[in-house]
C-alpha positions as a LaTeX table, in Angstrom:
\begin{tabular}{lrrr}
\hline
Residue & $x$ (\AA) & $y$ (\AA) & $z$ (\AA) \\
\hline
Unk1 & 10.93 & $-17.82$ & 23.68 \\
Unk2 & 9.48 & $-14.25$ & 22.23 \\
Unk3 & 9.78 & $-13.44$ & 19.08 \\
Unk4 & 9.22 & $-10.71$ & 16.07 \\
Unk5 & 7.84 & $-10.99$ & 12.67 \\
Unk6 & 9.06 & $-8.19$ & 10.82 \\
Unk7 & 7.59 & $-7.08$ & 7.11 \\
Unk8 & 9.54 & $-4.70$ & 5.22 \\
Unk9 & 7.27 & $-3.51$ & 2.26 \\
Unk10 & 9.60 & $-1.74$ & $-0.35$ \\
Unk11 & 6.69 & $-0.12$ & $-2.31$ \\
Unk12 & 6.57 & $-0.30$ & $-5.61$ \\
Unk13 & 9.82 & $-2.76$ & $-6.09$ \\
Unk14 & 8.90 & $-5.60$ & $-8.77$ \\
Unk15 & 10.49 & $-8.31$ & $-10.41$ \\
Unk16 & 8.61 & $-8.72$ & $-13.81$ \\
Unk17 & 4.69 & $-8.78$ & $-15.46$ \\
Unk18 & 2.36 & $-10.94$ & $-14.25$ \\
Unk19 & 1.02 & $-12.94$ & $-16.65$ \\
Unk20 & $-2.07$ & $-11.45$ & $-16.96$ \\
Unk21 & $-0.91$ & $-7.95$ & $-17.06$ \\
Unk22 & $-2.00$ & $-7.64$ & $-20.94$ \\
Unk23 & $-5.38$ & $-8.42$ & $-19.74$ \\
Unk24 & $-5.51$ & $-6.32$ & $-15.99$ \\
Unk25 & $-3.62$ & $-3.50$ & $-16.95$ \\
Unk26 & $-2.54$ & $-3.45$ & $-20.61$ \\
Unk27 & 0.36 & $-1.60$ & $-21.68$ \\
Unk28 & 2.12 & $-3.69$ & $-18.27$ \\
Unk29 & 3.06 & $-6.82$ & $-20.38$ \\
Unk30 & 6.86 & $-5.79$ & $-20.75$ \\
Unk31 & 7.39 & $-3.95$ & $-17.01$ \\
Unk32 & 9.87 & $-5.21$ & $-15.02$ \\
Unk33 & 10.78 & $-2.55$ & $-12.06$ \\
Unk34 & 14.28 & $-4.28$ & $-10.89$ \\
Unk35 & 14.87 & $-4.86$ & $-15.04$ \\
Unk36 & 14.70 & $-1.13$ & $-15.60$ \\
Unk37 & 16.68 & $-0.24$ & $-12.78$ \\
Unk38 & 19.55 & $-2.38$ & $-13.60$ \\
Unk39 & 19.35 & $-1.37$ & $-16.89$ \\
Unk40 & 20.06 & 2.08 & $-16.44$ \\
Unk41 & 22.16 & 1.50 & $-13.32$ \\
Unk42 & 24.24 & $-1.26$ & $-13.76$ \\
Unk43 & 26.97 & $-1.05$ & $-11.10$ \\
Unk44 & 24.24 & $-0.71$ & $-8.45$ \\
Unk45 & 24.48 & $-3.13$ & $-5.15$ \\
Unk46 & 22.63 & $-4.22$ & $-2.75$ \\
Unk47 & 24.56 & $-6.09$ & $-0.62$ \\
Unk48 & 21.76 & $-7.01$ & 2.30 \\
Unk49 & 18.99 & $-7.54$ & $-0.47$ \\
Unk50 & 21.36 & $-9.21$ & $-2.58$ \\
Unk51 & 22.85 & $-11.89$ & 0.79 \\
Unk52 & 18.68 & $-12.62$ & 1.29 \\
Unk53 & 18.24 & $-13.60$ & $-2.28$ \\
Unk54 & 16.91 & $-10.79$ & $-4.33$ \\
Unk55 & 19.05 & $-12.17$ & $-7.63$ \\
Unk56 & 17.68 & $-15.24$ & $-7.04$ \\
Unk57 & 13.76 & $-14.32$ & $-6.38$ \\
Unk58 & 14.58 & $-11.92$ & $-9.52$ \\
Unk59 & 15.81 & $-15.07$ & $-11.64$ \\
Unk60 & 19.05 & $-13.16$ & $-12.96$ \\
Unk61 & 22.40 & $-11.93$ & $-11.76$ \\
Unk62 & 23.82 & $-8.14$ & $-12.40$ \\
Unk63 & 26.83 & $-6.68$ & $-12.61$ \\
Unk64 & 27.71 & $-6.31$ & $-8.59$ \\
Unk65 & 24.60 & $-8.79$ & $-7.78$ \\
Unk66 & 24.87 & $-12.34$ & $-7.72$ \\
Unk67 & 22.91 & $-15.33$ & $-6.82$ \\
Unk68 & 23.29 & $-16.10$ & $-2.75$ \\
Unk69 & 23.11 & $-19.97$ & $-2.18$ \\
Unk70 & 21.90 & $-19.23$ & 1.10 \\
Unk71 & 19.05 & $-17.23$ & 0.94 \\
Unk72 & 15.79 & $-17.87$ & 1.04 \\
Unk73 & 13.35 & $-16.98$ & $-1.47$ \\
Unk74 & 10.76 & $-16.60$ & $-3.64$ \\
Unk75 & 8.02 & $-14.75$ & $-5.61$ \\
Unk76 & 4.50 & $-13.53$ & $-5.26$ \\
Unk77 & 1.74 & $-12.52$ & $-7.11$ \\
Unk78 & $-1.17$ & $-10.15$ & $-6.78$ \\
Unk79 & $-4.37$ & $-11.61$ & $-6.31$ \\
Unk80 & $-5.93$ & $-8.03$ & $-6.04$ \\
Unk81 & $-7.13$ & $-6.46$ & $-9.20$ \\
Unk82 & $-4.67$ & $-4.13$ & $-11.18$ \\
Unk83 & $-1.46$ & $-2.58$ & $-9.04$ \\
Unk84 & $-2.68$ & $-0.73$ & $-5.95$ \\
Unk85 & $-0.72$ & 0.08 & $-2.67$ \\
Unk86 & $-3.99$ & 0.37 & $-1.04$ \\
Unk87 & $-5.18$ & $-3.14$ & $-1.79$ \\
Unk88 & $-1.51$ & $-4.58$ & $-1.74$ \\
Unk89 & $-1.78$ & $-3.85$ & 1.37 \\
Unk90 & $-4.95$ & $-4.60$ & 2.00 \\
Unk91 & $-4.25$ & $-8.41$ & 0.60 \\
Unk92 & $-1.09$ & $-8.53$ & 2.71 \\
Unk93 & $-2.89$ & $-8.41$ & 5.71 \\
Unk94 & $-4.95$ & $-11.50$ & 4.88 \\
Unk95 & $-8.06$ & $-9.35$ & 2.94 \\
Unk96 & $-9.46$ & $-11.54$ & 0.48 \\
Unk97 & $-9.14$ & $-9.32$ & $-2.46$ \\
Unk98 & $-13.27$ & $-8.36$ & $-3.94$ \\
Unk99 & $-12.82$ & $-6.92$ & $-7.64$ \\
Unk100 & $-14.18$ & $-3.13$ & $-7.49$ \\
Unk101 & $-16.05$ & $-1.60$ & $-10.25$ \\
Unk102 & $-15.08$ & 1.47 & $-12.46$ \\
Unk103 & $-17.86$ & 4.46 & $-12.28$ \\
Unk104 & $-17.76$ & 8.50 & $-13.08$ \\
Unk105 & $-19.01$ & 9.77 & $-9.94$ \\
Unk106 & $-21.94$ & 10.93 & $-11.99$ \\
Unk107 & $-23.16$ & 7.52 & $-12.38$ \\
Unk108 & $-23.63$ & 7.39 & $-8.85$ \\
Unk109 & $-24.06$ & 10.51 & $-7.80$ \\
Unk110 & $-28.02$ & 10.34 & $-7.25$ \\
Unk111 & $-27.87$ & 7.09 & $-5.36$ \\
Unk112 & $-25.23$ & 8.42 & $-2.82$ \\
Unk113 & $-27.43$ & 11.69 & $-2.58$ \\
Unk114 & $-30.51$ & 9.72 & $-1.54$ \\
Unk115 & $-28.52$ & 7.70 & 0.88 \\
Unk116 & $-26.83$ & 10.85 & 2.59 \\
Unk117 & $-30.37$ & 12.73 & 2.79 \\
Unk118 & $-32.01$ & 9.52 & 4.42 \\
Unk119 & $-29.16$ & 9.53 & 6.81 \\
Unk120 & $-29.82$ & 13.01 & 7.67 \\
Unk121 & $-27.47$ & 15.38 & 6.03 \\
Unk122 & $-27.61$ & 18.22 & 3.54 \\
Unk123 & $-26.72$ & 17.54 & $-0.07$ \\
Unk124 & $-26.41$ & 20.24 & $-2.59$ \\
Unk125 & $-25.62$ & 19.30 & $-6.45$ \\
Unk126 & $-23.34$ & 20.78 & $-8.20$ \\
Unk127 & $-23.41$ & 20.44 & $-12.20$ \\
Unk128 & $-20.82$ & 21.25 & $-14.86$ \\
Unk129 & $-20.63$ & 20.22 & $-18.10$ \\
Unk130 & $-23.53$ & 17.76 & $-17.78$ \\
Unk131 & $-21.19$ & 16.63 & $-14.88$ \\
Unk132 & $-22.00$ & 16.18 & $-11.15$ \\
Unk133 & $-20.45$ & 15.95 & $-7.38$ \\
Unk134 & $-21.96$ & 16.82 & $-4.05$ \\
Unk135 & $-21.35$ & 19.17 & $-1.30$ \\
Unk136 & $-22.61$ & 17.90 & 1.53 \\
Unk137 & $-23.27$ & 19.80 & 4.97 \\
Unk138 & $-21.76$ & 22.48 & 3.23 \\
Unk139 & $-18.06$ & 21.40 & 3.40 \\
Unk140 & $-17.49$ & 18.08 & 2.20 \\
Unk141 & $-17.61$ & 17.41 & $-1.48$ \\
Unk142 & $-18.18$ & 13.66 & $-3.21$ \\
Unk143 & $-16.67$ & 13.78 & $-6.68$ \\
Unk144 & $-14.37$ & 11.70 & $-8.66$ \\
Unk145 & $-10.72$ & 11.02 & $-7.82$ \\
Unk146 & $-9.07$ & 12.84 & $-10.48$ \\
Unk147 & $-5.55$ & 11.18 & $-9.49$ \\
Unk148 & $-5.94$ & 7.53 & $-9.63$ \\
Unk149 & $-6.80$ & 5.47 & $-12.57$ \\
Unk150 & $-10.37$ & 7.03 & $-14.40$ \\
Unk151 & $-13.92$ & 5.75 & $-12.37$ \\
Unk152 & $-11.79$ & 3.80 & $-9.78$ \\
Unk153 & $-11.81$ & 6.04 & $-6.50$ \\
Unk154 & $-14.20$ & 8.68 & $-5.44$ \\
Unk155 & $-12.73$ & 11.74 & $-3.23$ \\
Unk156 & $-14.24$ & 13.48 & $-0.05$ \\
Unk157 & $-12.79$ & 16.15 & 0.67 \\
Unk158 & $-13.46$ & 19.15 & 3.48 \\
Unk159 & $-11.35$ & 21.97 & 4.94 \\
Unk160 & $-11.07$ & 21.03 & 8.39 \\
Unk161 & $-11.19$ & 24.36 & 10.04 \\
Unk162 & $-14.62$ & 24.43 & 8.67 \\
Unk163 & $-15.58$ & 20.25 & 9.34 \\
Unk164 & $-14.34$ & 18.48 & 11.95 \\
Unk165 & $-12.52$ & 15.04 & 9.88 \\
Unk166 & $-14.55$ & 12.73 & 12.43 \\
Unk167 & $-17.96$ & 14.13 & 10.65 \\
Unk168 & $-16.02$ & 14.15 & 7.45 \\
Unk169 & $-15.56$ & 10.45 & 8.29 \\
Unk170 & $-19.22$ & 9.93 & 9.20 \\
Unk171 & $-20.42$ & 11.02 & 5.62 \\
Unk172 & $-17.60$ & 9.16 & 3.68 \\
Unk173 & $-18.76$ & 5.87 & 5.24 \\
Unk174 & $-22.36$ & 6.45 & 3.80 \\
Unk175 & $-20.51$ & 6.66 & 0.61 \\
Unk176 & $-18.60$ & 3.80 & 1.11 \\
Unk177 & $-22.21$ & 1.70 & 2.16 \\
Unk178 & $-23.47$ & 2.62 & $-1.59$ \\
Unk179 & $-20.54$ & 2.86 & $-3.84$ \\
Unk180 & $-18.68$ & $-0.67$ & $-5.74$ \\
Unk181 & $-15.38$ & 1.79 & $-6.70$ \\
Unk182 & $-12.03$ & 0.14 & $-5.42$ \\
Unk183 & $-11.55$ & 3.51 & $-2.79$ \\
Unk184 & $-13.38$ & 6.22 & $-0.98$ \\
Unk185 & $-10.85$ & 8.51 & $-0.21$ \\
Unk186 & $-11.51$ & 10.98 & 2.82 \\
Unk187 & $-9.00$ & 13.63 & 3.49 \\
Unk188 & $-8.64$ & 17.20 & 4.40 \\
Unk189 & $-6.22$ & 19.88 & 5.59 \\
Unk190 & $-5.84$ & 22.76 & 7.63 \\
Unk191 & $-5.64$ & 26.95 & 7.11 \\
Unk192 & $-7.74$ & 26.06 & 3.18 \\
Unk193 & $-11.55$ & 27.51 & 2.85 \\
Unk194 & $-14.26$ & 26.01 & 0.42 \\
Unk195 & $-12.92$ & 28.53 & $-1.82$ \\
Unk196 & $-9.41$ & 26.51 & $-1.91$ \\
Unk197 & $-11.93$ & 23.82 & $-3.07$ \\
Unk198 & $-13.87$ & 25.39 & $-5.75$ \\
Unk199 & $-10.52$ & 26.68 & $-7.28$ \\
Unk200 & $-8.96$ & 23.12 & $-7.42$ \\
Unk201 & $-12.11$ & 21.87 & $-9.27$ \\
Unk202 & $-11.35$ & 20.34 & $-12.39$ \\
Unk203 & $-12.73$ & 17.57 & $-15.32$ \\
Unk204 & $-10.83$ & 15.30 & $-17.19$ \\
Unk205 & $-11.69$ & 13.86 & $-20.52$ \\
Unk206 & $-14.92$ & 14.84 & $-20.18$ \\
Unk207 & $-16.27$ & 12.49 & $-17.76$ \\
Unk208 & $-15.15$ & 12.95 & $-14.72$ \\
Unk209 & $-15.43$ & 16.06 & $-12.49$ \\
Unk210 & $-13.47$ & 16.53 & $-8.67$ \\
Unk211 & $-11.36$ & 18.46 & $-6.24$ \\
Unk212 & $-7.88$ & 18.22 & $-7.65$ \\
Unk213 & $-5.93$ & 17.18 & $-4.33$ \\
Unk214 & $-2.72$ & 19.14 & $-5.22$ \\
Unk215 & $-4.47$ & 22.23 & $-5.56$ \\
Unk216 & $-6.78$ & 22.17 & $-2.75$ \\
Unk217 & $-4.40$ & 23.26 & $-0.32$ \\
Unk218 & $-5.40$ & 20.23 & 1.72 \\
Unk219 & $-1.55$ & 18.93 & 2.33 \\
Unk220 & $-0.47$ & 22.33 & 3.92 \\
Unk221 & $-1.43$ & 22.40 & 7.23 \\
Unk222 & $-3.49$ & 19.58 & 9.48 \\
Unk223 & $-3.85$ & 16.90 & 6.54 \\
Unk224 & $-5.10$ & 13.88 & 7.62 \\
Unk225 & $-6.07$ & 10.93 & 5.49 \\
Unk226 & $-8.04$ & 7.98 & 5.16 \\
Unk227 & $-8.47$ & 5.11 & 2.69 \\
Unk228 & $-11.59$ & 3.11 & 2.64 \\
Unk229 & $-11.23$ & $-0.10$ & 0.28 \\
Unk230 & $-13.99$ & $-2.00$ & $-1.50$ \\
Unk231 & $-14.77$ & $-5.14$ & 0.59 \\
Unk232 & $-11.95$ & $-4.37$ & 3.29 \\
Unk233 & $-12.69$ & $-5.90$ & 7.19 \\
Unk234 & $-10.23$ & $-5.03$ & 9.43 \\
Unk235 & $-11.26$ & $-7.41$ & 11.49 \\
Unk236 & $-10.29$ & $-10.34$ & 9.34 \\
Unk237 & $-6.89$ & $-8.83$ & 8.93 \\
Unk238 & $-3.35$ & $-9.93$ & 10.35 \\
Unk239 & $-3.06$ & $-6.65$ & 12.89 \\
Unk240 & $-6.50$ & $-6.94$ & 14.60 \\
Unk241 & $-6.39$ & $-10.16$ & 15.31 \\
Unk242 & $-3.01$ & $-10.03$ & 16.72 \\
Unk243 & $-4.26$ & $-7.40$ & 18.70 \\
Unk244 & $-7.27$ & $-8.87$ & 19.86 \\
Unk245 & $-5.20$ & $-12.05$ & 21.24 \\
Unk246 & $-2.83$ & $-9.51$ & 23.00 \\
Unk247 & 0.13 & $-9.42$ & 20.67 \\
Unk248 & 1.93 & $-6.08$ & 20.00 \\
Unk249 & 1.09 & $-4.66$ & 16.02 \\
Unk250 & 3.52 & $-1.58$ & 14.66 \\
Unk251 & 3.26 & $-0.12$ & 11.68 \\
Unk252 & 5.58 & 2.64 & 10.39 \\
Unk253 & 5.02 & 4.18 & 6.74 \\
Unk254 & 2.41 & 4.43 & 4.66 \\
Unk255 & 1.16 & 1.34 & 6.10 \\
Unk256 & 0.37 & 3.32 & 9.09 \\
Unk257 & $-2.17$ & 5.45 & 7.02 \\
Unk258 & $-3.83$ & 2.97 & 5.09 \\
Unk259 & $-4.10$ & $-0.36$ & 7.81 \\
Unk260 & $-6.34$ & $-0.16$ & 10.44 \\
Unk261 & $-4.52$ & $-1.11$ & 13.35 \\
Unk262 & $-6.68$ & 0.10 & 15.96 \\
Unk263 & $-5.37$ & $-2.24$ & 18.91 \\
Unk264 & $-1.15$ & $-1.27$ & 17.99 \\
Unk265 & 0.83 & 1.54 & 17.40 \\
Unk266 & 0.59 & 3.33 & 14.00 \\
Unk267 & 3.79 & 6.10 & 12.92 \\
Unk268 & 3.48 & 7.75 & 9.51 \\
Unk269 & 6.95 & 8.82 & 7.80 \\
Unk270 & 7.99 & 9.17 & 4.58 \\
Unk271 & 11.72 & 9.86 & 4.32 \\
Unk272 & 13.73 & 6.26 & 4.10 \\
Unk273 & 16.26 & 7.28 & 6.38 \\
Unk274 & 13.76 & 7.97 & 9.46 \\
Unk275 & 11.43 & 5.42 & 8.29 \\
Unk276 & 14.12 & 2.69 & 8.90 \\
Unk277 & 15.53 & 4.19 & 12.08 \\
Unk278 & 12.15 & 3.93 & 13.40 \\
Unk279 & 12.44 & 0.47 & 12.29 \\
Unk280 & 15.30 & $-0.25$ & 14.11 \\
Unk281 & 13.57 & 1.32 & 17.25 \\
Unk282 & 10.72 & $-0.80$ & 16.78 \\
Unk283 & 12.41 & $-3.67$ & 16.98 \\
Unk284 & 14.57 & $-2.90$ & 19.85 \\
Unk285 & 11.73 & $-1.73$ & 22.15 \\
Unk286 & 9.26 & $-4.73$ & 21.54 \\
Unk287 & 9.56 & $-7.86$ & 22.94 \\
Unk288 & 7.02 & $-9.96$ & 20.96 \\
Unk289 & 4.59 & $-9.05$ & 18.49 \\
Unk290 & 4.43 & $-7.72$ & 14.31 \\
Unk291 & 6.29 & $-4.92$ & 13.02 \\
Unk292 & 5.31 & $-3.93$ & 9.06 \\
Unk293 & 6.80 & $-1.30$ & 7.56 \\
Unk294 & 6.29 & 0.55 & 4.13 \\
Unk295 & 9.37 & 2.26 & 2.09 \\
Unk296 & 7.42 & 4.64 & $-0.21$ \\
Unk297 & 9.90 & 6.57 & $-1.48$ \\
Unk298 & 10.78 & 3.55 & $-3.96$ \\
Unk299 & 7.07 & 3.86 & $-5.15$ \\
Unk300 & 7.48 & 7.55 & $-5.43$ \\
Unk301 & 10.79 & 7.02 & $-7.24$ \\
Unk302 & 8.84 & 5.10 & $-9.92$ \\
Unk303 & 6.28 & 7.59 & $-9.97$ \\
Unk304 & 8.62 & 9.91 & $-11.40$ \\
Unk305 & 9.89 & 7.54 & $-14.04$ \\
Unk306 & 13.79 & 7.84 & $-12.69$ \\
Unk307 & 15.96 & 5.10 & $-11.74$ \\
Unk308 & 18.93 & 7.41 & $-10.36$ \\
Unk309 & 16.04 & 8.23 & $-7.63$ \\
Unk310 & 15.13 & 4.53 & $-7.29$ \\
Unk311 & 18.59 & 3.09 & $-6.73$ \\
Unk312 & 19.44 & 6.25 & $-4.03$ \\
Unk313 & 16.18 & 4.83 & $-2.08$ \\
Unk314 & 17.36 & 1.41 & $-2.28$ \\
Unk315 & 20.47 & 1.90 & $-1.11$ \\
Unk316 & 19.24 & 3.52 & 2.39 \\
Unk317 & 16.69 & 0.48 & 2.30 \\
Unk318 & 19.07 & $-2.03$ & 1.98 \\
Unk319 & 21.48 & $-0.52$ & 4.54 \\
Unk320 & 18.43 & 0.39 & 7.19 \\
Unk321 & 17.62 & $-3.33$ & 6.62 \\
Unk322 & 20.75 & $-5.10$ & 7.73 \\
Unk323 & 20.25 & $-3.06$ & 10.30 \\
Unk324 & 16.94 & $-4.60$ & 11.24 \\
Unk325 & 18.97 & $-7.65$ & 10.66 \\
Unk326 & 21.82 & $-6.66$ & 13.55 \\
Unk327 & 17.95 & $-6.64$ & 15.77 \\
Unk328 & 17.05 & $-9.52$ & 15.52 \\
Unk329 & 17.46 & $-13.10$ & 18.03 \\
Unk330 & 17.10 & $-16.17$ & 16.98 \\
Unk331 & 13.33 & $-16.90$ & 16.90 \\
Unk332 & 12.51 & $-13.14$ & 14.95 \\
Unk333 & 11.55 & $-13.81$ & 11.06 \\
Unk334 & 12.18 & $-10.87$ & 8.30 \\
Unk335 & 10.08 & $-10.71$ & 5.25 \\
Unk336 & 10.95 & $-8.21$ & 2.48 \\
Unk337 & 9.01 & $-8.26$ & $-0.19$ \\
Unk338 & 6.58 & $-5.12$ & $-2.21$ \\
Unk339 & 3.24 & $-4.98$ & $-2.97$ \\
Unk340 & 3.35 & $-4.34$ & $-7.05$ \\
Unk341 & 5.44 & $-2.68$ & $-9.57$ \\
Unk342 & 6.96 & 0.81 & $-10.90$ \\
Unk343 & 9.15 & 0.39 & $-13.71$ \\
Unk344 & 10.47 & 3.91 & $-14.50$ \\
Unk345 & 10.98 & 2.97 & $-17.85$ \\
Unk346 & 7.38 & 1.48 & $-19.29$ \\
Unk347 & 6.68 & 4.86 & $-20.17$ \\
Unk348 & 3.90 & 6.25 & $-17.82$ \\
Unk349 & 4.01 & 7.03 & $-14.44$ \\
Unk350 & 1.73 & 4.44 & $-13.09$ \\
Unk351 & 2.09 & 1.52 & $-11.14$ \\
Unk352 & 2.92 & $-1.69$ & $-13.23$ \\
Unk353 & 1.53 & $-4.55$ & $-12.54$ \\
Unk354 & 4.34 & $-7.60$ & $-11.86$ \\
Unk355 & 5.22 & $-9.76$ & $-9.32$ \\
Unk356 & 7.20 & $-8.98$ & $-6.34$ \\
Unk357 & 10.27 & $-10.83$ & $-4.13$ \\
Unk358 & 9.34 & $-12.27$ & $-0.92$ \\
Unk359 & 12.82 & $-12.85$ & 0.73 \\
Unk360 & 12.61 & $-14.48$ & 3.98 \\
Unk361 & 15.38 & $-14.62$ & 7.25 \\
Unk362 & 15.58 & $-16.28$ & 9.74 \\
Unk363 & 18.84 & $-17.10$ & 11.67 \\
Unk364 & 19.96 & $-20.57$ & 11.11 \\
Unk365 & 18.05 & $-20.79$ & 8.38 \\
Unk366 & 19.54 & $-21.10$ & 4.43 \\
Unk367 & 19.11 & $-22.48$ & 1.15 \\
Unk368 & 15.23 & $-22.66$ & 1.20 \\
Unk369 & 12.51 & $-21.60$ & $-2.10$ \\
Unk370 & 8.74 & $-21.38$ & $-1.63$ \\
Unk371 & 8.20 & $-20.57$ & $-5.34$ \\
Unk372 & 5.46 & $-18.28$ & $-6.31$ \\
Unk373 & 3.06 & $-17.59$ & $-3.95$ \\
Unk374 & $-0.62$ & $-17.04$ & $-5.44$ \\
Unk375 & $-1.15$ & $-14.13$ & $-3.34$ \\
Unk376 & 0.78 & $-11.63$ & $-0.76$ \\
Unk377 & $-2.02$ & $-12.94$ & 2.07 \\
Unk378 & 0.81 & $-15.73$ & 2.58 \\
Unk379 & 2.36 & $-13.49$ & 4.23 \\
Unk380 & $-0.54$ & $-12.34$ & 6.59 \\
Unk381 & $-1.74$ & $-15.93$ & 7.04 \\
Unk382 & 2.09 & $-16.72$ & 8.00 \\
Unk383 & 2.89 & $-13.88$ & 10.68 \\
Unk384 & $-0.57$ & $-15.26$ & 12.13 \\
Unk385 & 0.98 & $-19.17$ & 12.25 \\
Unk386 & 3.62 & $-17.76$ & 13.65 \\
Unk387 & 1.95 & $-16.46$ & 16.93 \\
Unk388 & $-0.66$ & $-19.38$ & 16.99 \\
Unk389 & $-4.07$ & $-16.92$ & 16.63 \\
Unk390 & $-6.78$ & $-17.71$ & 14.04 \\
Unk391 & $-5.73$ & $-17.20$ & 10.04 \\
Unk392 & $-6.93$ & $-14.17$ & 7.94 \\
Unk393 & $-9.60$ & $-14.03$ & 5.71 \\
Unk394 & $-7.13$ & $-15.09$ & 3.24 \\
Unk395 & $-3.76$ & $-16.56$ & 2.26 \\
Unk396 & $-1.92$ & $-19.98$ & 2.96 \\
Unk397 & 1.03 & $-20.08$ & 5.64 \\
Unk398 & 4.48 & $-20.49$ & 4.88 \\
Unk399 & 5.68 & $-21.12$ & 8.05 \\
Unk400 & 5.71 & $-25.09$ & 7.17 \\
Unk401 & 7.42 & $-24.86$ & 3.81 \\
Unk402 & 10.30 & $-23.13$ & 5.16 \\
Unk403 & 9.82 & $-25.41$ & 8.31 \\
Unk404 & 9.51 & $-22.29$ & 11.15 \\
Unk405 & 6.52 & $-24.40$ & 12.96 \\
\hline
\end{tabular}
């Protein structure tokens, strides 16, 4: 019988530290997203998230949230380095996670020069400061990412009326060949000019020097995006090989922009609302295959340090999830589960690094734990058992714990 195996991502929804948060990202030790939350909304519920086992995953009750003696349930860890949706992703998908390096752009500036001229473009340097990034061809610049943590992405960025994004894509993956940072980051916009550019230029504690993305004028008009991780192969990930054995992949979300899922259908949304509905679609119009799709407004919640905003987003999750639920026959599996932490209340606006919930449904199914996963490639290496194609680079199946094979 055909079946689905559907991955709802709530971004940015953790459970508690990691262990070795006061090592990987210090500062993280007491973060605890779903903690906070509670905390400062205690009469919130959940009622779908709470019936698949998020109290019990979480190891506490609330309020309005209880244990559910039949759900199904457990935890996971992040085997990638630090808290990235990127690389959550990334790992979730089967990538075996490769730890980046941290680098000003000026440390590597000279090296990515050579390795652009060699390749045939035009590189001009540009120096501030005792600072450098590139301009290359005229309208791409190579500087640091002045957004993400300090030395851990590098930006390219063009205005597209000027550079078409396929040649802006071209030079980025030269970068990419050279560079040991977690992300290249390749975007551009629409209606901007290079002077858009130069005005957005900025450096931050004197050692880093880029294109500030906000002010660039980039997310106007025509912005397209594209995230190129540090030891990333699509082709060892969950959606190309289900492709490549002739199995339906969607991907709605942010997922969309940062999976390659060349062989499937890719939609990018960001409101909750539409992102679930399209959910719901998905899953109505398919008749066998993977669905994964990423709720970012819980990530962006966190970003802005308020748990009002995080429960509101939770609450259209949780109802666009049961749903999903309403979908589904008898053979489809649903995973929900995130890919690190938030907490709105540790006091920055970064991601924290903790584990997340992996709740797992399938009809007929109750009562069952799986513990804490080493990695979120279980749940790559799983939707791959499922359909019977060849595993990920990473990750162990779950499909035999919880008895689905």
């Amino acid at each position: 019988m055909r079946k689905r195996f559907i991955v709802i991502v709530l971004d940015g929804f953790g459970i508690g530290a990691m262990r070795d948060a006061h090592i990987v990202r210090p500062g993280d030790e007491t973060a605890n997203t779903l903690e906070s939350i509670l905390k400062d909304c205690p009469d919130m519920k959940l009622p779908v998230l709470e019936r698949m086992g998020l109290m019990n995953a979480y190891g506490r009750e609330s309020r309005n949230m209880k244990f559910s003696p039949d759900a199904n349930f457990g935890r996971c860890e992040l085997m990638h380095y630090g808290a990235d949706t990127f690389m959550g992703h990334q790992e979730i998908m089967g990538t075996l996670p490769k730890k980046p390096e941290a680098h000003p752009f000026l440390e590597k500036a000279e090296e990515v020069k050579r390795h652009l001229i060699q390749n045939g473009h035009e590189v001009h340097v540009i120096e501030k400061q005792g600072l450098k990034y590139l301009v290359v061809d005229q309208y791409a610049t190579v500087a640091d990412n002045l957004e993400a943590d300090p030395g851990m992405c590098y930006n390219v960025t063009a205005p597209l009326d000027f550079m078409s994004f396929d040649k802006e894509m071209e030079i980025a993956r030269l970068v990419r060949e050279v560079v040991t940072v977690g992300r290249v980051i390749v975007f551009g916009g629409t209606g901007n000019t290079m002077d858009d550019l130069w005005n957005a230029e900025e450096i931050k504690y004197g050692k880093y020097i880029g294109i500030a993305s906000a002010k660039s004028r980039s997310y106007e008009h025509g912005y397209q995006c594209r995230h190129m991780g540090y030891g990333v192969d699509k082709n060892v990930q969950a959606p190309t090989i289900l492709t490549n054995a002739g199995f339906d992949c969607t991907l709605i979300g942010k997922v969309a922009d940062i999976v390659a899922n060349d062989g499937g259908v890719s939609i990018s949304c960001v409101p909750t609302g539409e992102v679930m509905r399209l959910t719901v679609q998905a899953v109505k119009n398919m008749e066998e295959g993977f669905i994964c799709t990423n709720v970012q407004e819980t990530d962006l919640a966190g970003h802005s340090q308020s748990s009002a905003a995080y429960r509101e987003i939770l609450e259209i999750a949780d109802q666009g999830i049961g749903a999903v639920l309403k979908e589904m026959t008898a053979e489809d599996i649903l995973v929900v589960m995130a890919d690190h932490g938030n907490d709105p209340d540790i006091g920055h606006s970064r991601h924290t690094r903790e584990c997340v919930p992996l709740l797992i449904y399938k009809r007929g199914m109750s009562g069952r734990e799986t513990g804490t996963r080493k990695t979120l490639s279980d749940v790559g290496a799983s939707v791959c058992a499922c359909f019977g194609v060849k595993s990920p680079q990473n990750g162990t199946s779950f499909m035999k714990d919880f008895r689905l094979l």
